[in-house]
N, C-alpha and C positions, 0 to 999 in steps of 0.2 A: 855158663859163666858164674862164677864163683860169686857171692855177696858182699864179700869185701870191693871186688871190682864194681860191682852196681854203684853200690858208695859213695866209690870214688868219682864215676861219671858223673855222679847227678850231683856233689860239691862242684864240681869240674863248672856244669852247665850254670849253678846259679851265680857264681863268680862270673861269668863269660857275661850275664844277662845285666849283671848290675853296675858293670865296667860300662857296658852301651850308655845305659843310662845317666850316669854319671857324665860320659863325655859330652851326651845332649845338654846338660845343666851349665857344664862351662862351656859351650858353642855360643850358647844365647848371651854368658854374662861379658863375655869377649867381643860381643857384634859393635860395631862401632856405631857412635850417638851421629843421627842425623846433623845437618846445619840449623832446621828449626827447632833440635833439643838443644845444641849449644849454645848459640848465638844469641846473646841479648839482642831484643829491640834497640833501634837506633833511631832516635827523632831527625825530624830532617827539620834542617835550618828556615825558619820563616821572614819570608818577605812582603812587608806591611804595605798596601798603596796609601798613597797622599790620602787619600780621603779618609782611612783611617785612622792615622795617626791622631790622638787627640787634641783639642784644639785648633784655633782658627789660622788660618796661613795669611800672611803678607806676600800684595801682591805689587813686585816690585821691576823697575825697567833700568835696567844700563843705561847712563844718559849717551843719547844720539841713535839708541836702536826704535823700531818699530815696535817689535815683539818681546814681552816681558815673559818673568817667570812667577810661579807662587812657592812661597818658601816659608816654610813651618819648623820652627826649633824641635829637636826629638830629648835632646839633652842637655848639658851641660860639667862641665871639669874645671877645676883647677891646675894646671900643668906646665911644670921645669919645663919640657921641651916639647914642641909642636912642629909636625912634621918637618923634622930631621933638622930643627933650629932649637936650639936655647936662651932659653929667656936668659936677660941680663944678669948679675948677684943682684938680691932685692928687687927682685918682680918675681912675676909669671904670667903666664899667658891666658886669660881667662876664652878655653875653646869653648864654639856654641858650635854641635852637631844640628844637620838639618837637613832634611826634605825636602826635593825641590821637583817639580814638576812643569808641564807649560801654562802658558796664562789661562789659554783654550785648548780646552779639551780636547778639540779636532784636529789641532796638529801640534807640529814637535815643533823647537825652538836651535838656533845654531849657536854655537861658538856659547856656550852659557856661562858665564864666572862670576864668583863669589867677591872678589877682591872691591867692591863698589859698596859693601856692607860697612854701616854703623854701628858702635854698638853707644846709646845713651845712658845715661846716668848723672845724679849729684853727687860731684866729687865733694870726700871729707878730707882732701889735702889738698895740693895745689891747684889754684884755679886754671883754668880752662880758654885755649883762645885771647886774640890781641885786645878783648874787652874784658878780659880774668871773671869768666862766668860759673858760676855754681852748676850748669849745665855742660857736661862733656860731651863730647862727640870722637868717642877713637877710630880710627882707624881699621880697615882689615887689615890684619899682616904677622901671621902669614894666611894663607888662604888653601885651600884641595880644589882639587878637580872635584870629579863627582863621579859615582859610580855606584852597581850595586850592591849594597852591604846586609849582610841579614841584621835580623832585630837584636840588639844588643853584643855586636860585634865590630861598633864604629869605633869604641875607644882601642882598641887592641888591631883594625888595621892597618894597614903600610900605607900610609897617605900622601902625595906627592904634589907638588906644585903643577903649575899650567899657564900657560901664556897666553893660547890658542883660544882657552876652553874645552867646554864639553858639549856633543851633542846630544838633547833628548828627542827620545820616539814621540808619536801622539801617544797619551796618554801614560807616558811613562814613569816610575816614581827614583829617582836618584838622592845616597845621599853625599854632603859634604859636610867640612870642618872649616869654619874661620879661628884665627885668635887672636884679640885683642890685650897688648901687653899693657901687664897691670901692675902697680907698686905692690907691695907687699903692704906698704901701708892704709890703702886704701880703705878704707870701711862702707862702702854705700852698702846698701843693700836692697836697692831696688835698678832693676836695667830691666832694657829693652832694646831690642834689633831690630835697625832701622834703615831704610831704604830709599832711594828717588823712586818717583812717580813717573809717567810723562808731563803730569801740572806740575812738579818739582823736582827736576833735573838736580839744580845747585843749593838753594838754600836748604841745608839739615833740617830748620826747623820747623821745615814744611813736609819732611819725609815723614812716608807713612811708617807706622812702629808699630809694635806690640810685644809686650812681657817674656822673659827668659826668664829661666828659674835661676837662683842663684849657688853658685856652685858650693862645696862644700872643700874646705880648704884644707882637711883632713889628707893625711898619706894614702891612698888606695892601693 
């Protein structure tokens, strides 16, 4: 065999050797990324119980039942429209988000509703009541069911009315929305949500209360 032939073979083989190689290099850079190379981490939604929440709960009974519930304010809003109603021109609805659980511990409570909630306050415009008192007492309305909502996802859910109520488990932590329509004039700036007892079914200003923060009347 001639030398020019040898040559040729052994250019021949090192081409053939580093063609291999080469395709090993892009096999690997082509392998596709697992799901734990691509995939961010995703938090999962947390659900706070009553006891955590901070702050003390009010503990409050529908007048004519047996069985109350404890109900702990988580938030507060300023808000045009509350569950699927609009405030009148010149008001809004001052919502208070909240917690509610059973009285006791050991078991669950039936038929639960919001709509029996106060909210108090010194009005700085018109007075209040057929005795025109610097002390107000409004109303709920409108009011939610109750249901479970993760932390920091009560302003932004679908909240709906209830006639029925809601039932909780033993031990279970629910939340709801009331709202209280308010002038736009109004200036107080101290409230509280307030409630019957069983020692105080009717008179308001025997219901047990305690502090909501007050909203901020800013656009969100």
């Amino acid at each position: 065999m001639s030398n020019r032939m040898l040559a040729a073979l052994a250019v021949g083989s090192l081409m053939l050797v580093a063609g291999c190689s080469g395709s090993g290099t892009d096999a690997k850079s082509d392998a596709p990324t697992t799901n734990a190379e691509s995939s961010p981490s995703v938090s999962q939604p947390k659900y706070t119980k009553f006891a955590d929440f901070p702050g003390k709960g009010l503990v409050t009974t529908e007048p004519g039942l047996k069985l109350g519930v404890q109900v702990k304010p988580v938030d507060t809003s300023w808000a045009p429209e509350l569950i699927g109603k609009s405030a009148d021109p010149g008001s809004h609805y001052f919502a208070v988000y909240v917690a509610v659980t059973g009285e006791l511990p050991d078991r669950g409570v039936e038929n639960v509703k919001l709509s029996y909630l106060r909210l108090k306050f010194k009005t700085t415009v018109q007075k209040c009541g057929p005795v025109q008192s610097d002390t107000c007492y409004k109303e709920a309305y409108p009011s939610s069911g109750l249901d479970e909502v993760a932390d920091g996802a009560w302003r932004n859910s679908t909240w709906s009315e209830t006639i029925v109520g809601t039932n909780i488990e033993r031990g279970e932590t629910k939340i709801g929305v009331v709202g209280f329509k308010m002038p736009d004039t109004e200036n107080a700036k101290s409230f509280e949500l307030c409630g019957p007892t069983k020692d105080a079914e009717v008179d308001p200003d025997r219901f047990a209360c305690l502090p909501v923060k007050t909203p901020s009347r800013k656009a969100s």
